[in-house]
N, C-alpha and C positions, 0 to 999 in steps of 0.2 A: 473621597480621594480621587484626583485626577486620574486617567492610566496615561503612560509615554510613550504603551503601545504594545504589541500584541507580537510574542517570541513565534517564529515560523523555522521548517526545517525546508529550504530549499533543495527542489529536487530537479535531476536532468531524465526524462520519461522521451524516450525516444528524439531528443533534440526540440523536444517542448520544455519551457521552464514551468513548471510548477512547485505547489508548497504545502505541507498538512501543518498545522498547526501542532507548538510544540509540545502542548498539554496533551495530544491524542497520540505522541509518540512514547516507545515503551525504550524502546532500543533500538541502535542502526549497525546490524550485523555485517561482513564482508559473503557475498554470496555464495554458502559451503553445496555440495553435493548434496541431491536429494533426492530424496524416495519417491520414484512418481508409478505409482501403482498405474495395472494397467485404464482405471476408471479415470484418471486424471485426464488431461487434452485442453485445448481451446486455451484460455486464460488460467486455467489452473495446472499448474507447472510439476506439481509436487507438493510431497512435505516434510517441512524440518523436522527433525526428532529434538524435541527440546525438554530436554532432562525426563525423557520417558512417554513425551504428549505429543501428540501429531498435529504440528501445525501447520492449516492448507498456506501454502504459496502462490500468491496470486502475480502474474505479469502483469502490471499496470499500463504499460504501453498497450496492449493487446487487448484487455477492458475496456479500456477508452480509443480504439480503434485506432490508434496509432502506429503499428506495427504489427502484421499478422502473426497470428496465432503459430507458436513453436517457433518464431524467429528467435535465433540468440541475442539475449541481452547485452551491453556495453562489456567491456573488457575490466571495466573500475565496477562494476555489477554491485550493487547492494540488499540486502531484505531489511524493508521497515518494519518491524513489529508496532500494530495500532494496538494502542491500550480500549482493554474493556473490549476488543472486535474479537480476539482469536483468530488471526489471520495477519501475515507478513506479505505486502506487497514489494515484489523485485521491483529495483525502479536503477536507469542506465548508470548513476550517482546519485548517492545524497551528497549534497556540495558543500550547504555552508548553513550554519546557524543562525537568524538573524531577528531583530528585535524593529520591526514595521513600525513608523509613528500613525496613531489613529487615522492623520489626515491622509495619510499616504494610501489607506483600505477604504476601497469604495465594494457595497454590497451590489454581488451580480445577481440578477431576476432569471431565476427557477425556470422560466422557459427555453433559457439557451443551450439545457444541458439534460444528458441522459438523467432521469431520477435527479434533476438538481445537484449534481456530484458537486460543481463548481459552486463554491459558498461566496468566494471574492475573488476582486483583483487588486491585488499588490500592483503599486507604484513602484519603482527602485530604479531610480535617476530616467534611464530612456527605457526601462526595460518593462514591460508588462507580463504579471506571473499570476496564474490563476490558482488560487487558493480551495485547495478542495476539502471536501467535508465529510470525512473518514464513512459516516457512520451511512452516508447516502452512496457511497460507490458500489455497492453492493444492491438490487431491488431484493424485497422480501422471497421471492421463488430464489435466486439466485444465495442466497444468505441461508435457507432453509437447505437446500440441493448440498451444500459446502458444507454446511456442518453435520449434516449426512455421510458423505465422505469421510468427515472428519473423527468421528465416532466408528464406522467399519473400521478404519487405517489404525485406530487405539485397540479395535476389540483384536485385529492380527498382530498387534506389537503384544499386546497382553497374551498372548496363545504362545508366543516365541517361549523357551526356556530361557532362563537367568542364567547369560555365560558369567564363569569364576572369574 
């Protein structure tokens, strides 16, 4: 069976267009207030409490060098939740949902980008959007350091009492 093309969630990351693919997204929350322990800093922002689970928060812009570290995000602010990652990256908008025809994805070469983040480039009429690759934006130290974090910020939610 043919495909007609590959669903993307475009995003606005510091006034860069990018997009993760639809399959790697979980959910696209409006960006609520968050717990940023004092260990947090640099690209890690904080974290969601989400239904009792500490989820780290990553500024995407700031990851990818586009915006220093603790700058505020856009005013329309989002958190992506990546499936299977454990980790919500802020990003300035998620804009628009959109279904790329194969020809339109051409594959970028791994050397133009930190860890390969960048998977593709999306065609879309004049516009060029770099398709990024959930599970590479993150290198192994930095993936290991985070969910370190992310286990401490669980073991002090679990210490807290059960308010009535």
């Amino acid at each position: 069976m043919a495909s007609n093309g590959t669903a993307y969630l475009l995003l606005d990351v510091a006034g860069t267009p990018c997009a993760l693919p639809r399959d790697a997204v979980s959910e696209v929350l409006p960006l609520p207030d968050l717990h940023a322990p004092p260990a947090a800093g640099g690209w890690l922002t904080g974290f969601l409490n989400l239904g009792g689970a500490p989820v780290p928060v990553i500024d995407l812009a700031s990851l990818l060098g586009l915006r220093p570290a603790g700058a505020p995000a856009g005013l329309y602010a989002h958190l992506v939740l990546v499936r299977d990652e454990g980790v919500a990256y802020c990003v300035d908008r998620a804009a628009d949902l959109v279904t790329v025809p194969d020809s339109a994805i051409r594959p970028a070469g791994e050397d133009g980008t930190l860890n390969g983040c960048v998977a593709a480039e999306l065609v879309l009429g004049e516009r060029l959007i770099h398709a990024l690759a959930p599970a590479r934006l993150l290198t192994a130290q930095e993936r290991a350091r985070v969910a370190a974090l992310a286990r401490a910020a669980a073991e002090r939610l679990a210490a807290l009492p059960v308010s009535a």
